[in-house]
C-alpha positions as CSV (number, residue, x, y, z in Angstrom):
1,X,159.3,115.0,133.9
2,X,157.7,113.5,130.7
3,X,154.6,112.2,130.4
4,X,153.2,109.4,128.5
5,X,149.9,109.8,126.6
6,X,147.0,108.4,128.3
7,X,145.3,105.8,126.5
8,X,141.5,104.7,127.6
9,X,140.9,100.9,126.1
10,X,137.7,101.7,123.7
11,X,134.3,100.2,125.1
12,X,132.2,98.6,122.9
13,X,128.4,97.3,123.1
14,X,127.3,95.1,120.8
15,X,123.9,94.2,120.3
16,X,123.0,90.8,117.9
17,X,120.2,90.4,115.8
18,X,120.4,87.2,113.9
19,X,118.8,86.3,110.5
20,X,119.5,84.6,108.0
21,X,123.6,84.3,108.7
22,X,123.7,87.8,109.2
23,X,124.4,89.9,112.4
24,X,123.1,93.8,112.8
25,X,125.3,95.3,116.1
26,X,124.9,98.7,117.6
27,X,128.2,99.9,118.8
28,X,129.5,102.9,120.8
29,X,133.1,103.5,121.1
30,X,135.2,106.8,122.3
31,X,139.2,107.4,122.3
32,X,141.5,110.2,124.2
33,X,142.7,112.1,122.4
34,X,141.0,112.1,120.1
35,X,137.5,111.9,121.1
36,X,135.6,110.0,118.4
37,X,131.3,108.4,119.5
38,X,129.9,106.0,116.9
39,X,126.6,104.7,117.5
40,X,123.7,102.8,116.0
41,X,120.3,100.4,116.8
42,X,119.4,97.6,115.8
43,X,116.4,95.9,113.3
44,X,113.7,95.8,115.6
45,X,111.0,96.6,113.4
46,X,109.2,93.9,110.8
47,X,108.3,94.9,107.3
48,X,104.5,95.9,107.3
49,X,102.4,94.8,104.7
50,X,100.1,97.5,103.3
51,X,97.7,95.9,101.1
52,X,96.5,92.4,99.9
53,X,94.1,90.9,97.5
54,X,92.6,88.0,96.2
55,X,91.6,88.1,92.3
56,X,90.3,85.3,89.9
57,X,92.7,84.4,87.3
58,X,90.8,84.0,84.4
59,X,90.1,87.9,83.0
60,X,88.1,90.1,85.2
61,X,88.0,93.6,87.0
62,X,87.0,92.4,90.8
63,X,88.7,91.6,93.4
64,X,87.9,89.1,96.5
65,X,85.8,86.5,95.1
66,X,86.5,83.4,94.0
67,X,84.6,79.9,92.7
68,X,84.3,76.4,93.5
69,X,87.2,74.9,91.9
70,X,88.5,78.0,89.9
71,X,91.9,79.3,89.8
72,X,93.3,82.7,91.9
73,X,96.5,84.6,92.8
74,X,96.8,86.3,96.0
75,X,98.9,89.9,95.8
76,X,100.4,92.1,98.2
77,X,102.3,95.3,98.8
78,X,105.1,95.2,101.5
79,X,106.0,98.8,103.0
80,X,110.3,100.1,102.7
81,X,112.1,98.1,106.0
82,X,112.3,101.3,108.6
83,X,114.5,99.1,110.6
84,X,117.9,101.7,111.8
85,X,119.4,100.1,110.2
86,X,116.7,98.0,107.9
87,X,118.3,94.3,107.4
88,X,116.1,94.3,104.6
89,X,113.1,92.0,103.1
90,X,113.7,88.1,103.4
91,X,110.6,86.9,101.8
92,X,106.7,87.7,101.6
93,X,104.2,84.8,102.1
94,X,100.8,84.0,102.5
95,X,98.8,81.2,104.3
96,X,96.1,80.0,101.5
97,X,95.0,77.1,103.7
98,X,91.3,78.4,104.0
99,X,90.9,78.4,100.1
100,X,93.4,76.2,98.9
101,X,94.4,72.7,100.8
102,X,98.3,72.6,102.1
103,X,99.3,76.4,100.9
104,X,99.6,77.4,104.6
105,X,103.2,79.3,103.5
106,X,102.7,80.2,99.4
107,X,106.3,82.3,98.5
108,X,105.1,85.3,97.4
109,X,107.2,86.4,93.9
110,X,108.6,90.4,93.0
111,X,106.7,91.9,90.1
112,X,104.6,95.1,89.4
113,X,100.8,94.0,89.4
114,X,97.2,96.1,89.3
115,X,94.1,94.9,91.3
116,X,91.4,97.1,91.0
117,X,93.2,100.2,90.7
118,X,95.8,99.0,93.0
119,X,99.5,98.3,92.5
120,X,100.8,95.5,94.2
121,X,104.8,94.6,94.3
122,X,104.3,90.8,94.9
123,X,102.4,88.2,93.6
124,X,101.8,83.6,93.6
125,X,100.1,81.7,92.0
126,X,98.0,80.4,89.9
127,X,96.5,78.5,92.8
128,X,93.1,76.4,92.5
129,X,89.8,76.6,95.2
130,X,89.3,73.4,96.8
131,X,87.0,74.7,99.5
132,X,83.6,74.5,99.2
133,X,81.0,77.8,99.0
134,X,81.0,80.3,101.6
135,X,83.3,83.3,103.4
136,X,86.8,82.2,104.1
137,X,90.2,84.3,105.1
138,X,93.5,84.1,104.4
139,X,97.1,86.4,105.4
140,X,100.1,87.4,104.1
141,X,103.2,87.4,106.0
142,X,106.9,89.4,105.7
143,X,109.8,88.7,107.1
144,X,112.9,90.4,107.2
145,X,116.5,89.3,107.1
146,X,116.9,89.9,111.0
147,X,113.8,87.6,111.4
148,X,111.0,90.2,112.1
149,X,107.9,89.0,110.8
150,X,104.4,90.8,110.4
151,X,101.8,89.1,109.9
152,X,97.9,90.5,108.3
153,X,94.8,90.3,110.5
154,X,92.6,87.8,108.5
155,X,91.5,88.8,105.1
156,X,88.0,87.9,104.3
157,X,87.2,86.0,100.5
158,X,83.8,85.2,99.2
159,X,84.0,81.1,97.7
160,X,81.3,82.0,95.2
161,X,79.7,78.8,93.4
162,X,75.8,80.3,92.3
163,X,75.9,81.2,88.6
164,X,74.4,85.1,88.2
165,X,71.1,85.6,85.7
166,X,69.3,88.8,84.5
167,X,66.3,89.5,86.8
168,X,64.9,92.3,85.1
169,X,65.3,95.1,82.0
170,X,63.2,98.0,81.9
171,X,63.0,101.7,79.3
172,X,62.3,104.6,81.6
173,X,60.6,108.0,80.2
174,X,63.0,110.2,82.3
175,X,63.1,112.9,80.2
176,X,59.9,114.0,80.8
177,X,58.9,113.7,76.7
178,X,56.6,111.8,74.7
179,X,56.2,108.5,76.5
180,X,57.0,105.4,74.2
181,X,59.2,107.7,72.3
182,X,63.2,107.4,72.9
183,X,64.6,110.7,73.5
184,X,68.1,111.9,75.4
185,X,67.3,111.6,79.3
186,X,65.3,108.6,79.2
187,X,66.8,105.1,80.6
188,X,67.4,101.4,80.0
189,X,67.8,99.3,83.1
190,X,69.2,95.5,82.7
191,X,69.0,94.2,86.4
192,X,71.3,91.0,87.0
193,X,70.7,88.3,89.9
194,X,73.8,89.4,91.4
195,X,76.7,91.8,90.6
196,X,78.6,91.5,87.6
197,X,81.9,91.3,86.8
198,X,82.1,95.2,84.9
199,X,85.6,93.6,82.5
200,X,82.9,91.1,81.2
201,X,81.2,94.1,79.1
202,X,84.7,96.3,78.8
203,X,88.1,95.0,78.7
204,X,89.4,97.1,82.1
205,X,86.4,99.0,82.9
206,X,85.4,99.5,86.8
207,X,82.1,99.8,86.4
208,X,81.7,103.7,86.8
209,X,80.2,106.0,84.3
210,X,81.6,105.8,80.6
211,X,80.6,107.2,77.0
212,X,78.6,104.9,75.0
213,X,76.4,104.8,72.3
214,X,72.9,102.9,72.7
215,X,71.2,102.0,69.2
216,X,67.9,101.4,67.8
217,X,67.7,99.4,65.0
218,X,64.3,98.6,63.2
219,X,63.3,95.0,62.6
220,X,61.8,95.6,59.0
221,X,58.3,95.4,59.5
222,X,58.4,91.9,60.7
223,X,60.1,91.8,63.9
224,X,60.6,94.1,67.1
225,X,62.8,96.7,67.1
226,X,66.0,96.4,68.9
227,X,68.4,97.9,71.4
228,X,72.4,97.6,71.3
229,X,74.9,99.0,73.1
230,X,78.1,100.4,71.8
231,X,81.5,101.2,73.4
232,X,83.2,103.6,70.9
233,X,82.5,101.9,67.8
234,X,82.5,97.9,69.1
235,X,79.4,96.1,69.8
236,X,79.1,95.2,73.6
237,X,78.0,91.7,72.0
238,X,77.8,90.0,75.8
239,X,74.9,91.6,76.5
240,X,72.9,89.8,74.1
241,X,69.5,91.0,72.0
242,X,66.9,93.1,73.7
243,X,63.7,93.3,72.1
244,X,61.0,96.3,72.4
245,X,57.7,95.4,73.1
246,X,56.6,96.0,69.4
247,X,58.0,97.3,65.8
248,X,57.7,100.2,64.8
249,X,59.3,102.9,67.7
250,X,61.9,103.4,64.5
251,X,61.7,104.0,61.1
252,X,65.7,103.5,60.6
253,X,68.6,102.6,62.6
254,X,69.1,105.7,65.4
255,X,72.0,106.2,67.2
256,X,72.4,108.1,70.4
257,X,75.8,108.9,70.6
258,X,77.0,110.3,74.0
259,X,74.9,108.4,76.4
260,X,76.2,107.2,79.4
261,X,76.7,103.7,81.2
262,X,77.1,103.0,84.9
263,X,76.9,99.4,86.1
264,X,76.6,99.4,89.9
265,X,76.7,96.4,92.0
266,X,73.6,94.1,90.0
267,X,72.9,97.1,88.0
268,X,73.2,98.1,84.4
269,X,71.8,101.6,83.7
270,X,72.6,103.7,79.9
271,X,71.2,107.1,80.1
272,X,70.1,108.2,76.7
273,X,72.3,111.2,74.5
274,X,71.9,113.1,72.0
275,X,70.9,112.1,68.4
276,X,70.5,113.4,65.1
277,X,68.4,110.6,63.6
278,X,64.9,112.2,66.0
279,X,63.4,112.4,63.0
280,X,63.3,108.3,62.6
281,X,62.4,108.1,66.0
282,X,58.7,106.8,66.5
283,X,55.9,106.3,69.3
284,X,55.5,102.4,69.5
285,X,53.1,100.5,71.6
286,X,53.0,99.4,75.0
287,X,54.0,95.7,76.1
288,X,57.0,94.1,77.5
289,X,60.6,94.4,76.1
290,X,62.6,91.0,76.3
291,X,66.3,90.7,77.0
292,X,68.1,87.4,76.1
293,X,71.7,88.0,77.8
294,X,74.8,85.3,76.9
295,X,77.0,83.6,78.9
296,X,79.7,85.6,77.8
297,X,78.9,87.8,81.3
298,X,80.1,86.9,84.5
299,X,80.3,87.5,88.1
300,X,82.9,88.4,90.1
301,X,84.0,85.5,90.8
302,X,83.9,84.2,87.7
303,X,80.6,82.6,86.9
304,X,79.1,82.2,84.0
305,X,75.7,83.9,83.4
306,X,72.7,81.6,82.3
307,X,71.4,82.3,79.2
308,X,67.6,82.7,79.6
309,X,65.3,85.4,78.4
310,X,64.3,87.9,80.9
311,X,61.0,89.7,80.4
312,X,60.4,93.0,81.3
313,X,57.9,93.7,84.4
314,X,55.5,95.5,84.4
315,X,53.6,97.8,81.8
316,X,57.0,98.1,79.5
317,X,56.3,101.0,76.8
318,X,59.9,101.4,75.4
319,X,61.1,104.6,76.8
């Protein structure tokens, strides 16, 4: 007696998730003979956004402050979909409304951006501040083609509308040499209001230590001697003219190549090099050094400094 193969009708489970006119299905199916298993899951799992920021427009190093009526783009990274299997990203947004009236869902565009060291995949913008002074938030949002979204916890801004000023710029015998006399190890200190913006002295610079080169220069008999403060061979010309308290702590221009800056937070310290001009370098009297800054610097929101000249307290002797 013959017998007919035995056929078993193939089950099937399908699971839907729908997004964006698209369907992801998890299936399982076996035949006799042969025997044959296909399986799968569906996109459960949002996109996770890794990073955001908040950055002035205009030129500048920091990031999450902002001004009164300034400009600002918002940046985020998005982590790879790990959804089995991923439906993939369907758009990165970011609700604005606590900085920026009526962006409650800005569309965030693809690129390759850097915030403070930071790469960052997506971008908007240019958008303008219309809230008032103060700490706001703001999140970013992705969502994925099978309608997963994730959402940030709220990210915290500064709305900063006080324009910075220097406080304060003092010459410190470190070294333990001849006081009044500039030597490697010794100090000057410019203290600022508030912190400062560290791309408003160096185009990209973060503010931690970096070669420089401090100069005295001798004001001919007439004037103070002064200080400037080179990076490589440019003028840092945003700082302004600082004064010594008196003429004669040079006898010709000295230049202390290898000295070192570090601005932290309101802070501006140069740590004298080495030179080989000590042979111009004099003992001058005591009094106070004055430092007229320019409105060149700003903070990190993007304030302008206020010109005004800052005097030196205390007894000042110049190094």
């Amino acid at each position: 007696m013959s017998r007919r193969p035995r056929k078993v009708a193939a089950l099937a489970t399908l699971v839907m998730a729908l997004g964006g006119g698209s369907a992801y299905a998890a299936w399982s199916a076996t035949t006799s003979p042969p025997p044959a298993s296909f399986s799968g899951a569906p996109d459960w799992t949002p996109p996770a956004v890794t990073a955001a920021a908040i950055k002035k427009s205009t030129s500048g190093y920091s990031a999450g402050y902002v001004r009164p009526g300034g400009q600002y783009y918002v940046y985020a990274q998005v982590a790879t979909d790990t959804g089995n299997p991923p439906s993939g990203l369907a758009g990165v947004t970011s609700n604005l409304t606590g900085l920026t009236s009526g962006q409650s869902a800005a569309a965030l565009s693809a690129g390759t951006y850097s915030v403070e060291g930071v790469t960052y995949k997506y971008r908007a913008g240019p958008f303008t501040v219309s809230a008032a002074a103060g700490n706001t938030t703001y999140s970013v949002s992705a969502r994925d083609v099978a309608a997963n979204v994730f959402t940030t916890t709220s990210q915290p801004v500064v709305v900063d509308g006080t324009a910075p000023t220097g406080s304060d710029v003092q010459t410190t015998n470190v070294s333990g040499g001849t006081a009044g006399s500039a030597e490697a190890g010794d100090t000057l200190t410019l203290t600022f209001s508030e912190p400062i913006d560290p791309n408003a002295l160096v185009s990209g610079w973060d503010g931690t230590a970096r070669a420089a080169t401090l100069e005295l220069a001798n004001g001919g008999g007439s004037a103070p001697d002064t200080v400037q403060l080179f990076n490589g061979t440019s003028p840092i010309t945003a700082l302004g003219t600082i004064r010594l308290p008196d003429k004669g702590y040079v006898k010709a221009i000295v230049d202390f190549t290898n000295s070192t800056m570090v601005l932290s937070g309101s802070t501006l310290t140069v740590t004298l090099g080495s030179t080989n001009g000590a042979k111009n370098v004099s003992t001058g009297g005591s009094g106070t050094t004055q430092w007229v800054p320019t409105a060149s610097l700003y903070d990190r929101a993007g304030n302008a400094l206020t010109s005004t000249t800052v005097n030196g307290s205390g007894s000042n002797a110049a190094f």
